[in-house]
GUSEKOL-315736 format. One line per field, with one value per residue (C-alpha): residue number from 1; x, y, z; residue in three letters. Coordinates in nm, 3 decimals, decimal comma, m for minus. Layout:
% residues N
n	(NUM | ...) $
X	(X | ...) $
Y	(Y | ...) $
Z	(Z | ...) $
res	(ALA | ...) $
***
This chain:
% residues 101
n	(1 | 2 | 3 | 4 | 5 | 6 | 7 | 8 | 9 | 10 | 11 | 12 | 13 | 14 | 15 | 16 | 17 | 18 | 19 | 20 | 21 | 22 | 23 | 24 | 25 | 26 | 27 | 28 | 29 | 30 | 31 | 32 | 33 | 34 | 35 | 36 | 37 | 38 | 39 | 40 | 41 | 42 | 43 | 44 | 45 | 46 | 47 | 48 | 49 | 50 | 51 | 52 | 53 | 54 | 55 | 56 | 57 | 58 | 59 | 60 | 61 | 62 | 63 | 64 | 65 | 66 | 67 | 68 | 69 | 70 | 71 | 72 | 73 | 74 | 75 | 76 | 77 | 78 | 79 | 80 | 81 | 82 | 83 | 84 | 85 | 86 | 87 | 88 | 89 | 90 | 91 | 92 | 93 | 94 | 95 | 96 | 97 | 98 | 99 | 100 | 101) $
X	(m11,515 | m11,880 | m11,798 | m11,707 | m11,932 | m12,205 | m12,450 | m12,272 | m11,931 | m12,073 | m12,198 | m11,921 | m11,706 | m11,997 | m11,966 | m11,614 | m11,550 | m11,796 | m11,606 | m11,292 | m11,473 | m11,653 | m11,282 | m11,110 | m11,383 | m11,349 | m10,968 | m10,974 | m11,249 | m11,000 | m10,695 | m10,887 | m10,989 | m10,655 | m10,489 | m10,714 | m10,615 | m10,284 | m10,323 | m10,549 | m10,282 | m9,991 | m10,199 | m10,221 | m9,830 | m9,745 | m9,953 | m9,797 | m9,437 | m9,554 | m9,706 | m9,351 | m9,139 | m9,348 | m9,284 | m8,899 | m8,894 | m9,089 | m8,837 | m8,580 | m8,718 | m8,806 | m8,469 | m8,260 | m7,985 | m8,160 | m8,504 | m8,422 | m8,204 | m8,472 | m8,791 | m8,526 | m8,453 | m8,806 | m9,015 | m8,834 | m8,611 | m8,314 | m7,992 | m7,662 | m7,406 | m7,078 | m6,840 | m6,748 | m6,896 | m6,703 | m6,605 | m6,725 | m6,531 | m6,637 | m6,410 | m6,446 | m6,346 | m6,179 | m6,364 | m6,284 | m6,143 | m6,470 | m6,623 | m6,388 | m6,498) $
Y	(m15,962 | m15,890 | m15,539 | m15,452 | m15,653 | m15,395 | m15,251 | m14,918 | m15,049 | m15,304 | m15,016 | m14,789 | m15,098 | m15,162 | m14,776 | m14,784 | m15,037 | m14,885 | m14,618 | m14,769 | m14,978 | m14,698 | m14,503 | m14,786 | m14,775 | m14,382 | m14,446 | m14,733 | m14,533 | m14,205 | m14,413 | m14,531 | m14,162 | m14,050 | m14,343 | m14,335 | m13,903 | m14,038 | m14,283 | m13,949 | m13,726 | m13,965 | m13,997 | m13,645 | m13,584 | m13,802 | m13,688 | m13,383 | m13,529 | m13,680 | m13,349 | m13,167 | m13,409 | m13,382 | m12,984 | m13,072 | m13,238 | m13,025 | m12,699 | m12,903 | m13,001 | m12,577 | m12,507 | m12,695 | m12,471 | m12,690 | m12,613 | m12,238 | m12,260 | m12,412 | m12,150 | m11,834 | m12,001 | m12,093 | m11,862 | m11,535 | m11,557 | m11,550 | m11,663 | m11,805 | m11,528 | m11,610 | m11,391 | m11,337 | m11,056 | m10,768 | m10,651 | m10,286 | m10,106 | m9,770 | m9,528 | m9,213 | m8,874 | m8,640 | m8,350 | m8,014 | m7,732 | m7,565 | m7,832 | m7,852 | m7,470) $
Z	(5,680 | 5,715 | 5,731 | 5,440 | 5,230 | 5,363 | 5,100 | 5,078 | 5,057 | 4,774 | 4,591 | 4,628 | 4,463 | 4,204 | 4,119 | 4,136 | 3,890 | 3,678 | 3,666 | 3,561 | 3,328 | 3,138 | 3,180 | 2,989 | 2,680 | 2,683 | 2,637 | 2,357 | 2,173 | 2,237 | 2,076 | 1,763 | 1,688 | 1,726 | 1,549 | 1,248 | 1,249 | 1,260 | 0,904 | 0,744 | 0,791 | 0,725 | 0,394 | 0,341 | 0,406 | 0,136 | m0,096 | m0,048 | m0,051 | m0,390 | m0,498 | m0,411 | m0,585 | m0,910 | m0,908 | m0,815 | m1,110 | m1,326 | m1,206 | m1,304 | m1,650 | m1,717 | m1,567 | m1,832 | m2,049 | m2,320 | m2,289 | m2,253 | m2,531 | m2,738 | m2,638 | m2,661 | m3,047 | m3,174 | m2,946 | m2,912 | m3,279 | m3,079 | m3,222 | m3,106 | m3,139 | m3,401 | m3,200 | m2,838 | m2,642 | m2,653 | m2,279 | m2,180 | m1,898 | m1,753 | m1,754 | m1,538 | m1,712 | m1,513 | m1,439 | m1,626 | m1,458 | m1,536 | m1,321 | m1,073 | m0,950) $
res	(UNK | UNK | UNK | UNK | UNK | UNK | UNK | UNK | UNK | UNK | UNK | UNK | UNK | UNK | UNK | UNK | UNK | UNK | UNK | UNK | UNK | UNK | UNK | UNK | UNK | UNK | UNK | UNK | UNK | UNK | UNK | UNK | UNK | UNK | UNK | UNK | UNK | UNK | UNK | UNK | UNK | UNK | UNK | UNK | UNK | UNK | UNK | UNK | UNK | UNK | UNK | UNK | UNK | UNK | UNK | UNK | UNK | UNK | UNK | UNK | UNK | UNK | UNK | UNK | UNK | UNK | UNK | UNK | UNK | UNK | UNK | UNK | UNK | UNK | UNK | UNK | UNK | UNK | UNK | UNK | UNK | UNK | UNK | UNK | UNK | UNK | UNK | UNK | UNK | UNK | UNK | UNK | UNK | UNK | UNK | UNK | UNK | UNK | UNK | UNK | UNK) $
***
């Protein structure tokens, strides 16, 4: 027993625990950074979910048949047509015999 309760050994244990000691604090300080980067950018992301979901609903709003409707009416004097469109079809023409050679 009284050999290893020797100066050096009691040091080397004295330094030893220090070490683990001064470890441990590195760690718990390492966590709290990390955790409180964690709640800033948790924070941040829903900011930007609630940022997104505003625009969703604001593309939605300028999408609407009625909206367009509305700004093509009062903005660009556009007007609802009385008949249905008429259907165009192209038609190739046969090339000429002047063509042809």
């Amino acid at each position: 027993m009284q050999k290893f309760l020797t100066p050096g050994y009691t040091f080397l244990l004295i330094v030893l625990v220090a070490g683990i000691t001064l470890f441990s604090v590195y760690n718990v300080v390492k966590v709290n950074k990390l955790s409180e980067e964690v709640r800033t950018m948790e924070y941040s992301r829903d900011s930007l979910v609630s940022v997104n979901n505003a625009l969703h609903n604001e593309v939605l709003r300028l999408e609407s048949s009625e909206r367009i409707t509305r700004v093509a009416r009062d903005h660009l004097n556009l007007v609802q047509p009385t008949n249905a469109p008429m259907v165009v079809e192209y038609v190739p023409l046969e090339p000429s015999q002047e063509e042809k050679e």
